[in-house]
mmCIF file of the C-alpha atoms, coordinates in Angstrom:
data_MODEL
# 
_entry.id   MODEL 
# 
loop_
_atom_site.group_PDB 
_atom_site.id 
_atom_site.type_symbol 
_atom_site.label_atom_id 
_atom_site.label_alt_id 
_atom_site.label_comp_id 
_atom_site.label_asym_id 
_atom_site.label_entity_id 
_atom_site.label_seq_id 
_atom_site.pdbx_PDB_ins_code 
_atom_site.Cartn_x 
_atom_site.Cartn_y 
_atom_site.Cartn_z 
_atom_site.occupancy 
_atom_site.B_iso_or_equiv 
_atom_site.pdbx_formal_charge 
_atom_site.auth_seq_id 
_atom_site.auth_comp_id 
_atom_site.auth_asym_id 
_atom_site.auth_atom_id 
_atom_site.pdbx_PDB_model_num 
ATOM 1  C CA . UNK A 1 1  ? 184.407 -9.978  -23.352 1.00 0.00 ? 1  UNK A CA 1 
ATOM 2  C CA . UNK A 1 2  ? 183.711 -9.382  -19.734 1.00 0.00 ? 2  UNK A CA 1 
ATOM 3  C CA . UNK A 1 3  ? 182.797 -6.162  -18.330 1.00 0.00 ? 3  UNK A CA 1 
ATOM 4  C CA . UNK A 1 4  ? 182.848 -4.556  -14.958 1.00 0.00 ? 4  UNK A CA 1 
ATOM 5  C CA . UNK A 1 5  ? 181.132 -2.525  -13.454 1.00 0.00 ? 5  UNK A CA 1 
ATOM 6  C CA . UNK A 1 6  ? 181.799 1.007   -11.831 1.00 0.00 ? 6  UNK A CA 1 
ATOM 7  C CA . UNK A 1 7  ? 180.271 2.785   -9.089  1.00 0.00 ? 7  UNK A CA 1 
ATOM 8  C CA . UNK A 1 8  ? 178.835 5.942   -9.364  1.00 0.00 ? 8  UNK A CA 1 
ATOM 9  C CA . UNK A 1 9  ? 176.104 5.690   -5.929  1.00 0.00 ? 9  UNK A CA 1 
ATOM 10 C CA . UNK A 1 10 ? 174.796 2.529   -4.171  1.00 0.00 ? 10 UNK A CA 1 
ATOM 11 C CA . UNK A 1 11 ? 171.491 1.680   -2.927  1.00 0.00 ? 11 UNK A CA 1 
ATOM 12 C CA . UNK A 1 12 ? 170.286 -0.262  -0.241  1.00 0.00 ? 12 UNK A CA 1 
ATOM 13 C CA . UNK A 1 13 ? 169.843 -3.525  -2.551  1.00 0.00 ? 13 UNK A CA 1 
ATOM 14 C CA . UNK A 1 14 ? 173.096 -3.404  -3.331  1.00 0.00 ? 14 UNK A CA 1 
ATOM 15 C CA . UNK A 1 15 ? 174.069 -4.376  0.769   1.00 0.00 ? 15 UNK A CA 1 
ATOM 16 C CA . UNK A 1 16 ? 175.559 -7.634  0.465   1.00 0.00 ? 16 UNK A CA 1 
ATOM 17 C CA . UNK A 1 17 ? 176.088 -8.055  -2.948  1.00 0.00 ? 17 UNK A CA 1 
ATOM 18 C CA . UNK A 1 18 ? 179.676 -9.441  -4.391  1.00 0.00 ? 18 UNK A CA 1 
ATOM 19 C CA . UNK A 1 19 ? 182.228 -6.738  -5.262  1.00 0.00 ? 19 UNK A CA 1 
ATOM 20 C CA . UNK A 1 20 ? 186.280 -6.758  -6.463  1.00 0.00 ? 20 UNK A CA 1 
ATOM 21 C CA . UNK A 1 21 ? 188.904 -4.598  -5.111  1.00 0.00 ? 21 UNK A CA 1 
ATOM 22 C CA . UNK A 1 22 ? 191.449 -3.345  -7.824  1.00 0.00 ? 22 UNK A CA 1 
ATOM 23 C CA . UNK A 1 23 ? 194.278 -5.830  -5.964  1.00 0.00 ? 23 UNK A CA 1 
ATOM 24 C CA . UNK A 1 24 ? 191.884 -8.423  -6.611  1.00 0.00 ? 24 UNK A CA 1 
ATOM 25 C CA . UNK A 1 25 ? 190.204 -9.118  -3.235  1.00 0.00 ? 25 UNK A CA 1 
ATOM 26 C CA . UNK A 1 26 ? 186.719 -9.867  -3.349  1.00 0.00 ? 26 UNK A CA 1 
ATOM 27 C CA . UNK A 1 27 ? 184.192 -9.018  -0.889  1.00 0.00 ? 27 UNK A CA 1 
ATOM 28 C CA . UNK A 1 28 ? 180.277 -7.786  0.133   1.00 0.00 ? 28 UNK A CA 1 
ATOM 29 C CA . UNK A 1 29 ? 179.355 -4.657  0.701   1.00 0.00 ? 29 UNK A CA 1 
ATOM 30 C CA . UNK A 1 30 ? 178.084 -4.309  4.503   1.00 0.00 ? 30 UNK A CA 1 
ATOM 31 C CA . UNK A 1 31 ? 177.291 -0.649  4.221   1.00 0.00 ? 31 UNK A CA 1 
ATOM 32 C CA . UNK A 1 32 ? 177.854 2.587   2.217   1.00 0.00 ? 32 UNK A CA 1 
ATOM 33 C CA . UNK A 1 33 ? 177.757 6.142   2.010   1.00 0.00 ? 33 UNK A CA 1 
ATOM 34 C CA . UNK A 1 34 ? 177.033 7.992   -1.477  1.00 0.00 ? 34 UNK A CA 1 
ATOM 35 C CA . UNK A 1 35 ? 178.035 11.321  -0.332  1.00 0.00 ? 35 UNK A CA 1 
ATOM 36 C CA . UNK A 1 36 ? 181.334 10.323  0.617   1.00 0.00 ? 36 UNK A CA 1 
ATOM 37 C CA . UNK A 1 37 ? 181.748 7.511   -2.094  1.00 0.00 ? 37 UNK A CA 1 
ATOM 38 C CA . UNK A 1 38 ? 182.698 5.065   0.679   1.00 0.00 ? 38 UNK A CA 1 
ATOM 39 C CA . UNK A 1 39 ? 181.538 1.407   0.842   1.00 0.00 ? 39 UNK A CA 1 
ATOM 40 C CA . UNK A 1 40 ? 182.377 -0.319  3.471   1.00 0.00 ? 40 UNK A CA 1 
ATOM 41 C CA . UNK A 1 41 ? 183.506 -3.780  2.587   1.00 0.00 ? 41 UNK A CA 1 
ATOM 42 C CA . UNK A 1 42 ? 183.816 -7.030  4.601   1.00 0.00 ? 42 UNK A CA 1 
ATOM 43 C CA . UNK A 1 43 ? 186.972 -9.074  2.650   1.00 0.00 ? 43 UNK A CA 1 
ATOM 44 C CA . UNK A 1 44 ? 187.674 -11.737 5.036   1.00 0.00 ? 44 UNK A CA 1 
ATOM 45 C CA . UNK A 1 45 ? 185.375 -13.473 7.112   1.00 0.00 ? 45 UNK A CA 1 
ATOM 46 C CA . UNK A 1 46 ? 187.315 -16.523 7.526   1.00 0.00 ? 46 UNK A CA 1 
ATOM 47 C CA . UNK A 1 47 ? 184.960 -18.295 4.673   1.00 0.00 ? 47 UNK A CA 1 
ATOM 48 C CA . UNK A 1 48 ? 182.215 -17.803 6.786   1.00 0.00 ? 48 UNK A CA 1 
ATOM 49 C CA . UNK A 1 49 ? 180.233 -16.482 3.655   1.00 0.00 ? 49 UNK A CA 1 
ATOM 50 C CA . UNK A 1 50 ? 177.510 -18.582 4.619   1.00 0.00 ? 50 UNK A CA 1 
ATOM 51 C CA . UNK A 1 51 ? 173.582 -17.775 5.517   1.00 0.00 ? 51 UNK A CA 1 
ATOM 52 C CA . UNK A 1 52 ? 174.570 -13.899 7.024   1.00 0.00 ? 52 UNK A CA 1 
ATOM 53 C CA . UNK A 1 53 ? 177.849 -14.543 9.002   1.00 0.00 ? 53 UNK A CA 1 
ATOM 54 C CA . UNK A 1 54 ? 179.659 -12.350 6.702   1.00 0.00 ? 54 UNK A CA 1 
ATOM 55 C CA . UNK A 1 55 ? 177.833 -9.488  8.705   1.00 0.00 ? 55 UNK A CA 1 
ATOM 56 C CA . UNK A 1 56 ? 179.404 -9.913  12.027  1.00 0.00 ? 56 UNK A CA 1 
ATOM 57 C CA . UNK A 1 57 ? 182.807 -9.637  10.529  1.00 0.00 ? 57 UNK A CA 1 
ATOM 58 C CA . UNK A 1 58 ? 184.572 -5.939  10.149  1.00 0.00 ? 58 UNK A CA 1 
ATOM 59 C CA . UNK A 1 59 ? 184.216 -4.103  7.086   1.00 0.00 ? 59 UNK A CA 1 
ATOM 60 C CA . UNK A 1 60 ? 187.043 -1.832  5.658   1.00 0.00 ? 60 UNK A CA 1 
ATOM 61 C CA . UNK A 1 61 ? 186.008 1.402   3.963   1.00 0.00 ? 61 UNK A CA 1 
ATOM 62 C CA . UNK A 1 62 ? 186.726 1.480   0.439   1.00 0.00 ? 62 UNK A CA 1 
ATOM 63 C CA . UNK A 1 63 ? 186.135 4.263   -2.008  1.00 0.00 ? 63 UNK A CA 1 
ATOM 64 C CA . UNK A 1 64 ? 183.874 3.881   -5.209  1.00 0.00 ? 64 UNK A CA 1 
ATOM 65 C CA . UNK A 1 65 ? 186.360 3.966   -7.530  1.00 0.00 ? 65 UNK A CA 1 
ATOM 66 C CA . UNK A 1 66 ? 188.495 0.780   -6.339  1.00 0.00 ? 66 UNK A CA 1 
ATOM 67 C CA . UNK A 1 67 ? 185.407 -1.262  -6.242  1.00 0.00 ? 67 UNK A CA 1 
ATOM 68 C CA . UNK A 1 68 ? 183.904 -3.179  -9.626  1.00 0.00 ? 68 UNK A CA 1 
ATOM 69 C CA . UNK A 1 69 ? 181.376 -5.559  -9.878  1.00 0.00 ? 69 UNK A CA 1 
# 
């Protein structure tokens, strides 16, 4: 059985890493904010996923608890 994981706060290793939103897109996370329970998510970079590219591309907040990993 696979499990997910929830987010309860982030840390500054997490920047980058993989993560699914609850419709399915995936994404990295470009930045965050643990008071708020906001990541900000880059979904579409136009497949530029390579090397760091994905970090020139907008990011679209997104609150904890629509993220898993």
């Amino acid at each position: 059985m696979k499990t997910t994981k929830t987010f309860e706060q982030l840390n500054e290793n997490e920047i980058g890493d993989w993560v699914n939103y609850k419709d399915g897109q995936r994404g990295k996370i470009k930045n965050f904010n643990n008071d708020t329970k906001t990541a900000w998510v880059v979904y579409k970079c136009n497949e530029n996923w390579d090397l760091d590219h994905w970090k020139d591309y907008t990011a679209e907040a997104t609150n904890y608890r629509d993220l898993t990993k």
